[in-house]
C-alpha positions in Angstrom: 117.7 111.4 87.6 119.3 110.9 91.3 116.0 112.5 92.2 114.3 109.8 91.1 116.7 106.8 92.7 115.4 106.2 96.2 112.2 105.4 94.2 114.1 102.5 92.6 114.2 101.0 96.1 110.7 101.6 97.0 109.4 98.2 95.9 111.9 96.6 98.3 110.8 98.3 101.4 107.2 97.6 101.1 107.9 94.5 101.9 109.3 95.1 105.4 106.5 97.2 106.3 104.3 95.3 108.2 105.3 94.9 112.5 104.2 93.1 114.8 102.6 96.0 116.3 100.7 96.4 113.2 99.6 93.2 113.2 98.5 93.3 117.0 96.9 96.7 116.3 95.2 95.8 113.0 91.7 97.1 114.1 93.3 100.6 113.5 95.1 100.1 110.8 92.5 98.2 109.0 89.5 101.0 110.3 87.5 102.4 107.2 89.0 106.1 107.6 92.9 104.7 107.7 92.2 102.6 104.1 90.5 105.3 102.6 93.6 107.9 103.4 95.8 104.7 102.1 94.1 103.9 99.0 94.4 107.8 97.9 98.4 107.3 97.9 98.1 104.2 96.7 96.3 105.5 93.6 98.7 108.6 93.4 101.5 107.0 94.0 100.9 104.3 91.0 99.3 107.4 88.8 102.9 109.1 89.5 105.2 105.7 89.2 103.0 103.2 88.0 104.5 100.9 91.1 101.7 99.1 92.6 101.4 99.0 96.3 99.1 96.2 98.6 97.2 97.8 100.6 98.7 96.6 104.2 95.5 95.0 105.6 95.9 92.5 103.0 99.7 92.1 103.7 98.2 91.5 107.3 96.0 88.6 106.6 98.9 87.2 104.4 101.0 86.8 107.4 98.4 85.9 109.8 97.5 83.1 107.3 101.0 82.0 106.9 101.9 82.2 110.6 99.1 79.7 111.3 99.7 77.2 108.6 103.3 77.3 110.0 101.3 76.8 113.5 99.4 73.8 112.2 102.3 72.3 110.5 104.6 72.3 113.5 101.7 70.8 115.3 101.0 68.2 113.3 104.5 67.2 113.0 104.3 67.4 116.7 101.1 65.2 116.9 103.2 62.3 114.5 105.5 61.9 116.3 103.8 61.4 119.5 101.6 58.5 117.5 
């Protein structure tokens, strides 16, 4: 059973796995070769656990997304005040 705890936390760090540098370096990451090796553990590893795990390209976007709305808003807000 303690074999089977640091599993547990698993989840949890997923979250924290995307860097900057990953983000700056996404061609790599994102290349056809790197999500094919990905999507293997990512099937094994929910076979084995049944935790599902985003693939991080899509965690990628995500961020970028959010990071520019956060952009826009603060410009905006920027812009209004101005007026």
């Amino acid at each position: 059973m303690l074999k089977l705890m640091p599993l547990l936390f698993f989840p949890f760090l997923v979250s924290c796995s995307v860097s900057e540098e990953m983000i700056e370096n996404k061609e790599l990451y994102c290349s056809g070769i790197y999500q094919g090796i990905r999507a293997v553990g990512r099937v094994a590893t929910e076979v084995t656990t049944g935790v599902s795990i985003p693939d991080v390209c899509d965690t990628i976007d995500e961020i970028v997304e959010e990071e520019r709305g956060e952009e826009e808003e603060s410009a905006d807000g920027a812009l209004d005040k101005s007026d």
